[in-house]
Backbone bond lengths (Angstrom), bond angles and torsions (degrees), N, CA, C in turn:
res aa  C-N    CA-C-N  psi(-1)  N-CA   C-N-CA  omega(-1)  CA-C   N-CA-C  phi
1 X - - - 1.459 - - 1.530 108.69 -
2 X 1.415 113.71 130.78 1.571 121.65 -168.68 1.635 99.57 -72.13
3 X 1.266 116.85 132.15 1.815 102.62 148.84 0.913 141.65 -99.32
4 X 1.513 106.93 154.44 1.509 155.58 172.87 1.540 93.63 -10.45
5 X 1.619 122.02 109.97 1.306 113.12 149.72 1.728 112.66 -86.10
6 X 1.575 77.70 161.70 1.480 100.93 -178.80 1.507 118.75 -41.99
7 X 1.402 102.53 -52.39 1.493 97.84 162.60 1.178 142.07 -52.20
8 X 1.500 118.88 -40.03 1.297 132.20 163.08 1.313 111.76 -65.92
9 X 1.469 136.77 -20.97 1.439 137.08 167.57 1.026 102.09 -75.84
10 X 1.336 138.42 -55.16 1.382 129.63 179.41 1.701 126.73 -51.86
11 X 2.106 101.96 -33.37 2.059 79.68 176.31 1.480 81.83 -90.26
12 X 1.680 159.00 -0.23 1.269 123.47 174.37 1.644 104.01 -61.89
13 X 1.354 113.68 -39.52 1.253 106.14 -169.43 1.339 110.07 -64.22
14 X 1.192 126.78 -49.67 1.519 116.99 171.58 1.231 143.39 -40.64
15 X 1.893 108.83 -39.74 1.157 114.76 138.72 1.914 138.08 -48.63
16 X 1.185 82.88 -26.27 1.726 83.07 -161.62 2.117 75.82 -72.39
17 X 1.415 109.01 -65.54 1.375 103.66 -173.53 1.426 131.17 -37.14
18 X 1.274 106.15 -33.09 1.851 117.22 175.41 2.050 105.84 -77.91
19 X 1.384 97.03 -22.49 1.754 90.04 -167.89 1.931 98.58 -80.87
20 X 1.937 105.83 -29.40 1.202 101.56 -177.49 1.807 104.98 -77.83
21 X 1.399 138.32 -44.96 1.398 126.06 148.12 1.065 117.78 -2.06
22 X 1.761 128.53 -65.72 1.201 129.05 -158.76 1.354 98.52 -79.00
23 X 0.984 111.40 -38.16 1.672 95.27 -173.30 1.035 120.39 -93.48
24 X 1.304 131.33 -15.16 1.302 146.76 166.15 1.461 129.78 -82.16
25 X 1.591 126.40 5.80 1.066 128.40 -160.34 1.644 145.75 -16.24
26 X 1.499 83.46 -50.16 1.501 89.78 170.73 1.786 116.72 -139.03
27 X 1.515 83.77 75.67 1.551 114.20 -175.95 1.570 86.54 -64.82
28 X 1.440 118.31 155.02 1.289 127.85 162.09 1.553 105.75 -163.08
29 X 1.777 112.53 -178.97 1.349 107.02 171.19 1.015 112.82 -87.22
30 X 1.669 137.77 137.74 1.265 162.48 -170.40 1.446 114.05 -51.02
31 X 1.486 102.89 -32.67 1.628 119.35 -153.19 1.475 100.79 -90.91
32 X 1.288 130.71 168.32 1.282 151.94 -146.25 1.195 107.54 -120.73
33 X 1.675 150.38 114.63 1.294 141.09 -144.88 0.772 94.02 -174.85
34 X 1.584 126.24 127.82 1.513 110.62 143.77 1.684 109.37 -100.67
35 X 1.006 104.17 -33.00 1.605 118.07 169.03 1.854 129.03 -104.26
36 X 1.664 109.22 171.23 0.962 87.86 177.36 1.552 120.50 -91.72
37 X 1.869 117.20 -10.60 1.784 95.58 161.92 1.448 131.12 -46.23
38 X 2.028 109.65 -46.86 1.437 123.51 162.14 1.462 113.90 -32.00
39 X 1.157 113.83 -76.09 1.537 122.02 -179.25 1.599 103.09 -37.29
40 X 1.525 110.33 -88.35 1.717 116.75 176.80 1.985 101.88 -14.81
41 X 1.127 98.19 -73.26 1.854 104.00 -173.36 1.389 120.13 -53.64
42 X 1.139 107.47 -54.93 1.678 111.59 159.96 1.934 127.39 -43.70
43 X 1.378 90.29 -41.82 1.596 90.10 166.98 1.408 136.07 -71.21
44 X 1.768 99.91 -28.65 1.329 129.40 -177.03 1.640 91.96 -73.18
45 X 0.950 126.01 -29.89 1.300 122.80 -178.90 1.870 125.81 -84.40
46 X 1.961 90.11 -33.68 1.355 88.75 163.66 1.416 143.57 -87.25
47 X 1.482 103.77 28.12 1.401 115.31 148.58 1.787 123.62 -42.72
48 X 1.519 109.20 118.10 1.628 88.85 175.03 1.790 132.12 64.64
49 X 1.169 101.92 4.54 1.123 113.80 152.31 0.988 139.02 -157.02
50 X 1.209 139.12 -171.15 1.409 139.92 169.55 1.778 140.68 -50.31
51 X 1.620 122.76 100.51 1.773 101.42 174.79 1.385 124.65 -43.24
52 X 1.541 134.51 5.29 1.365 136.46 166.05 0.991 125.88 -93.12
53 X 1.706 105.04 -22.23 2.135 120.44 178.94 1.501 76.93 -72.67
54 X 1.563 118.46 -78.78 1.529 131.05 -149.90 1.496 90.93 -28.58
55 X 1.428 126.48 -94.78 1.408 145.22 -170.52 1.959 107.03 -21.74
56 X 1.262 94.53 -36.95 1.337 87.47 177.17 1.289 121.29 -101.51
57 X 1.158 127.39 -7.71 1.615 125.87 132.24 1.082 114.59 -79.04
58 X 1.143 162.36 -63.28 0.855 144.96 -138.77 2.304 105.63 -74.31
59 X 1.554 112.26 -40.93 1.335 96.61 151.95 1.573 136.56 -18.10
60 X 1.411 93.17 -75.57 1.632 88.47 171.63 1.837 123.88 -63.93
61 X 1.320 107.04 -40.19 1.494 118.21 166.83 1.709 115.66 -34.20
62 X 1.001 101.05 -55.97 1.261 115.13 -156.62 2.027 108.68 -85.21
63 X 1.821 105.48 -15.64 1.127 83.69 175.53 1.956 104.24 -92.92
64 X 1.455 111.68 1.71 1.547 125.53 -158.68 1.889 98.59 -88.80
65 X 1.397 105.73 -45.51 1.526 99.33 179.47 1.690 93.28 -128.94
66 X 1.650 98.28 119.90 1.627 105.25 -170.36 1.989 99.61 -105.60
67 X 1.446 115.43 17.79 1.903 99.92 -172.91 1.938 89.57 -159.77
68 X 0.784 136.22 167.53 1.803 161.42 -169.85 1.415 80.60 -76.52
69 X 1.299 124.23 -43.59 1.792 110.71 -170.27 1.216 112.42 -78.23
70 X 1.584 134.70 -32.93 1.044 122.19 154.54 1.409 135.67 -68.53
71 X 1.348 133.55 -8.10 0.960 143.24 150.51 1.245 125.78 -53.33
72 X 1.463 110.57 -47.25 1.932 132.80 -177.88 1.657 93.22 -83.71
73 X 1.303 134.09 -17.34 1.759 107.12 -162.28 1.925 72.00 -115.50
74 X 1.279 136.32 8.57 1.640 124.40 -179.36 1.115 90.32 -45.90
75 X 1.698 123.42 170.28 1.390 135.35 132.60 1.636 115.55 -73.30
76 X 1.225 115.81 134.76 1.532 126.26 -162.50 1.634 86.63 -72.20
77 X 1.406 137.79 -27.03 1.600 104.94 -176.04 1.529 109.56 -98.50
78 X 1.485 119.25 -24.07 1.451 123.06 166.35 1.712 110.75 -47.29
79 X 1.405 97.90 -41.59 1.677 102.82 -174.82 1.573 113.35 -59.88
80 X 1.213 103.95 -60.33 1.662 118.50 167.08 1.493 109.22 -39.76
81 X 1.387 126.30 -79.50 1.045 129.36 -172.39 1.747 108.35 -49.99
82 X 1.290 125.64 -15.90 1.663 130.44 157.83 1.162 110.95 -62.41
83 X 1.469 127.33 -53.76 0.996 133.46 -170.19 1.693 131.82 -90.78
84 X 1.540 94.77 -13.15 1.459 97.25 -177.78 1.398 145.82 -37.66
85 X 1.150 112.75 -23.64 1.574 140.12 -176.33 1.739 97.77 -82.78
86 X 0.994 154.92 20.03 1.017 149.55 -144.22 1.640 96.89 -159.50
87 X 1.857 111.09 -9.90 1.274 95.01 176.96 1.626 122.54 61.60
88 X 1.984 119.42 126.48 0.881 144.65 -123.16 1.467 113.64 -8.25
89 X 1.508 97.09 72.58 1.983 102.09 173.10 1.354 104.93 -60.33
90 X 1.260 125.81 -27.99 1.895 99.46 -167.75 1.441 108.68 -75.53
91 X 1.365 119.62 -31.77 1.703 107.11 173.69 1.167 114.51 -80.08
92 X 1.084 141.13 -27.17 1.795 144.06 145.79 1.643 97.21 -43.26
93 X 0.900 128.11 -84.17 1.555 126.08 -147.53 1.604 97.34 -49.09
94 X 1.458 117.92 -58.34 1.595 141.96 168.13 1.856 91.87 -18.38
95 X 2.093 114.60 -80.50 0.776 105.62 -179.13 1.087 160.28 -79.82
96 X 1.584 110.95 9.63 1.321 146.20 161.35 1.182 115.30 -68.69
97 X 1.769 126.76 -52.92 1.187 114.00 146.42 1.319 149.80 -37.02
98 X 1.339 115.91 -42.27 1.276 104.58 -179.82 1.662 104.33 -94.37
99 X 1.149 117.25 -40.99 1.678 125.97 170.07 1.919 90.60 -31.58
100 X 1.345 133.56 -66.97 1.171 120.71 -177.38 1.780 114.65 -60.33
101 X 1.235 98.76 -25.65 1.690 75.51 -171.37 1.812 111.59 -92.84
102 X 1.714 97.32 -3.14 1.524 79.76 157.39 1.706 122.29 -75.06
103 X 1.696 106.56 -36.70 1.716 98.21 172.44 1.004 118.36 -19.67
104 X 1.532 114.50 -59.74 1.252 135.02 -126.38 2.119 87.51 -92.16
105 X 0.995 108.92 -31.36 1.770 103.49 -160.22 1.553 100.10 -99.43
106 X 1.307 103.17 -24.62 1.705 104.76 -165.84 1.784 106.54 -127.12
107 X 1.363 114.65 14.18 1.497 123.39 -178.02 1.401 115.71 -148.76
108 X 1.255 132.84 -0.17 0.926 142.80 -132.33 1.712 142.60 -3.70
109 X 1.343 89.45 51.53 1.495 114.76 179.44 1.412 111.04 120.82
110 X 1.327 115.74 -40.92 1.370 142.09 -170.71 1.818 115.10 -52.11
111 X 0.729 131.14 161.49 1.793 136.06 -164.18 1.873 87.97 -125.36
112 X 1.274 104.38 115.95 1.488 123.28 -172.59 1.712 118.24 -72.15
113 X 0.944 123.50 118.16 1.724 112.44 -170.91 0.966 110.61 -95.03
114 X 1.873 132.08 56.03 1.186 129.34 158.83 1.699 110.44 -123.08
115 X 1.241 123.95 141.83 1.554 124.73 146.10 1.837 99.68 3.57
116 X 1.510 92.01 -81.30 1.565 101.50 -122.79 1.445 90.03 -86.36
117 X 1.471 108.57 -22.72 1.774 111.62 164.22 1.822 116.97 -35.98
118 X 1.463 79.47 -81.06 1.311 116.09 -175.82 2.449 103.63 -41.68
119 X 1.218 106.03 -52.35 1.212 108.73 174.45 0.990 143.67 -80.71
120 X 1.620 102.81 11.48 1.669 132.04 -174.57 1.847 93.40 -98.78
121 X 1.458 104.64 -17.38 1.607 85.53 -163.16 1.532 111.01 -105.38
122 X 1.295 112.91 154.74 1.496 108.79 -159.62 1.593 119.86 -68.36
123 X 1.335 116.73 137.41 1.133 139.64 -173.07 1.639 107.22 82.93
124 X 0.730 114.83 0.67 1.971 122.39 -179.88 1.833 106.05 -88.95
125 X 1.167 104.13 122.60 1.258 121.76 -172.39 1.784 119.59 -117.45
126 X 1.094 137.10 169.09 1.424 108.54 150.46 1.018 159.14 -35.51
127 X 1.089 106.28 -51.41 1.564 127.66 166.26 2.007 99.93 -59.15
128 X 0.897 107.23 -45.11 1.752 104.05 -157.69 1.406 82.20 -70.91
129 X 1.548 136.87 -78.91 1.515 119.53 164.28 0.984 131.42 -6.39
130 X 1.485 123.42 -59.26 1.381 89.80 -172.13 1.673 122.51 -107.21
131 X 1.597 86.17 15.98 1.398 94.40 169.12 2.057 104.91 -71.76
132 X 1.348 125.65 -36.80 1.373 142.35 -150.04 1.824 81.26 -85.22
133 X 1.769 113.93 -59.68 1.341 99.37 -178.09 1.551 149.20 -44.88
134 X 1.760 92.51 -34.25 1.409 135.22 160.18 1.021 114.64 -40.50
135 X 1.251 97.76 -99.77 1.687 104.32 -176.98 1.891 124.39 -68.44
136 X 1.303 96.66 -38.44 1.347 76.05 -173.22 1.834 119.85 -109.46
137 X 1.399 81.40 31.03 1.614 90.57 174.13 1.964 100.33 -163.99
138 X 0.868 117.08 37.51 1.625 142.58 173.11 1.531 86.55 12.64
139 X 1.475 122.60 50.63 1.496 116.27 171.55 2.278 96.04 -111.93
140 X 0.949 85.40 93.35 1.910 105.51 161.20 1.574 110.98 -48.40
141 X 0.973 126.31 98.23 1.728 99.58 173.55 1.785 77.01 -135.18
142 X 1.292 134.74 -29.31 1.629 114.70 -162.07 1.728 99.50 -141.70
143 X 1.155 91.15 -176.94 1.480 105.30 -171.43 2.070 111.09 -92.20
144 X 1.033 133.81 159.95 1.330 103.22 -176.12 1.669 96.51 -126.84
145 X 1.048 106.65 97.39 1.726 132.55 -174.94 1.386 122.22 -61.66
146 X 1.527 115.59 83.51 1.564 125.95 -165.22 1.135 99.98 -98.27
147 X 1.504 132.42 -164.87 1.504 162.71 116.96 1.544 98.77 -3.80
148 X 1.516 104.63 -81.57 1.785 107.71 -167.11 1.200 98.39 -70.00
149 X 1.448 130.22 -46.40 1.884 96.80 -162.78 1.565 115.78 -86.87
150 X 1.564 108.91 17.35 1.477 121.65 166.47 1.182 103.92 -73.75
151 X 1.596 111.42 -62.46 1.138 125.24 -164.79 1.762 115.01 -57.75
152 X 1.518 122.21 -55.31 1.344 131.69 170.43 1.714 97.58 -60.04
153 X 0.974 146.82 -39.27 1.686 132.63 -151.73 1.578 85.24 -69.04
154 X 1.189 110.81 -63.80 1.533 132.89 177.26 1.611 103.56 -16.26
155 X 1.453 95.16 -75.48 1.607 109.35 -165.27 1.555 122.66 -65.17
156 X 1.345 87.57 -23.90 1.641 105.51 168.04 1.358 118.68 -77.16
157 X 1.007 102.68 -15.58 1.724 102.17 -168.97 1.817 123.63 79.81
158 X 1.392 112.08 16.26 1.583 100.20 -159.68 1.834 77.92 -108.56
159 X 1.445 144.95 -19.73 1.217 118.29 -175.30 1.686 89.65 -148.32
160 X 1.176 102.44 132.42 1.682 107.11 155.25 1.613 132.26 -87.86
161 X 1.233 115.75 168.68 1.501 128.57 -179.32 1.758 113.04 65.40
162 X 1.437 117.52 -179.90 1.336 130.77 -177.50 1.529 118.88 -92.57
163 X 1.215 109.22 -26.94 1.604 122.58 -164.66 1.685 81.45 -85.68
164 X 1.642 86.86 119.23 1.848 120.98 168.82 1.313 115.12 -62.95
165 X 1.182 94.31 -56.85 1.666 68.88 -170.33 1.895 108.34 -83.84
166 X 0.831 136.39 12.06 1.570 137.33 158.48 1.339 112.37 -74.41
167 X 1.629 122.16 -35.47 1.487 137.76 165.60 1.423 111.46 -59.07
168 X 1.565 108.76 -45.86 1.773 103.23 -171.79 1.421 110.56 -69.70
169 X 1.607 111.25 -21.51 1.580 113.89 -176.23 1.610 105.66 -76.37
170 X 1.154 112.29 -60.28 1.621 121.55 168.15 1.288 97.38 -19.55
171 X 1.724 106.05 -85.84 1.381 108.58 -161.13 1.708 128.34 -72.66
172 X 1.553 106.92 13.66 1.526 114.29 170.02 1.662 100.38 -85.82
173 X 1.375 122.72 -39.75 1.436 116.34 -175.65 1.329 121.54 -57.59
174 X 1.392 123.03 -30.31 1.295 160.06 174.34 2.308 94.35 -50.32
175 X 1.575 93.14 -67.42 1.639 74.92 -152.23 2.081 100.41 -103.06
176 X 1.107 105.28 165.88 1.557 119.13 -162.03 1.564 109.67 -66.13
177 X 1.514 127.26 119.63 1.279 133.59 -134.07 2.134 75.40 -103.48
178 X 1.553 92.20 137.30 1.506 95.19 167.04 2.187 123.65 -90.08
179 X 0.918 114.32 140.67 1.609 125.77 -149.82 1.676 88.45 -87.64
């Protein structure tokens, strides 16, 4: 069997993207936000577990530390013990802390709307970027590389292997770059 040019991967992918549209209409993020520190923290949290644990910590979380400064001046075991249910809280709580106290020294509280901002700060990864760019600042620049769209890129044939960010590059060539 001959392969798949690029081109022809690219309108399958378009299709596959317009058939999930249709059925998916009003796909959104799962997580609970009113802002984008909430969002940023909430994601940092949905490492390894569930958007239904997050949401339900993060409720109480979110009415207990309301700014990046309360987050950065928390006590590291009060924080944990907030977060525990959410599974490995001490490296979350750890990186929530300092991830806030860079806001706070080098942003001034504020959640940064770049890539390379956003991935300089601790515990922030790709995926958590561009989940924060996404949604809470509707800036598109990458793909946001989970479990499932590892798993489907795979099965689909439009990207191979596990390593994310090699997938988000794959699958950026794939869809139509905005000017």
């Amino acid at each position: 069997m001959p392969r798949e040019t690029i081109a022809a991967k690219k309108e399958r992918t378009l299709k596959v993207a317009a058939a999930l549209q249709r059925t998916y209409p009003n796909a959104h993020c799962e997580l609970n936000f009113s802002s984008p520190l909430e969002l940023l923290i909430a994601t940092i949290l949905s490492a390894q577990c569930t958007d239904k644990r997050v949401n339900l910590v993060t409720a109480e979380l979110f009415k207990k530390y309301r700014s990046a400064k309360n987050f950065a001046n928390a006590g590291l075991s009060e924080l944990e013990n907030d977060i525990r249910s959410t599974g490995f809280y001490k490296n979350k709580a750890k990186n929530i802390k300092a991830c806030c106290s860079e806001l706070v020294e080098k942003f001034g509280g504020d959640v940064p709307r770049t890539m390379e901002e956003l991935n300089a700060l601790a515990g922030v990864g790709r995926k958590t970027a561009n989940v924060v760019l996404g949604n809470a600042f509707n800036i598109n620049i990458g793909v946001v590389v989970d479990t499932h769209v590892t798993r489907l890129s795979n099965r689909l044939g439009l990207a191979s292997g596990t390593d994310a960010v090699k997938l988000e590059l794959e699958l950026m060539k794939l869809v139509p770059q905005e000017d």
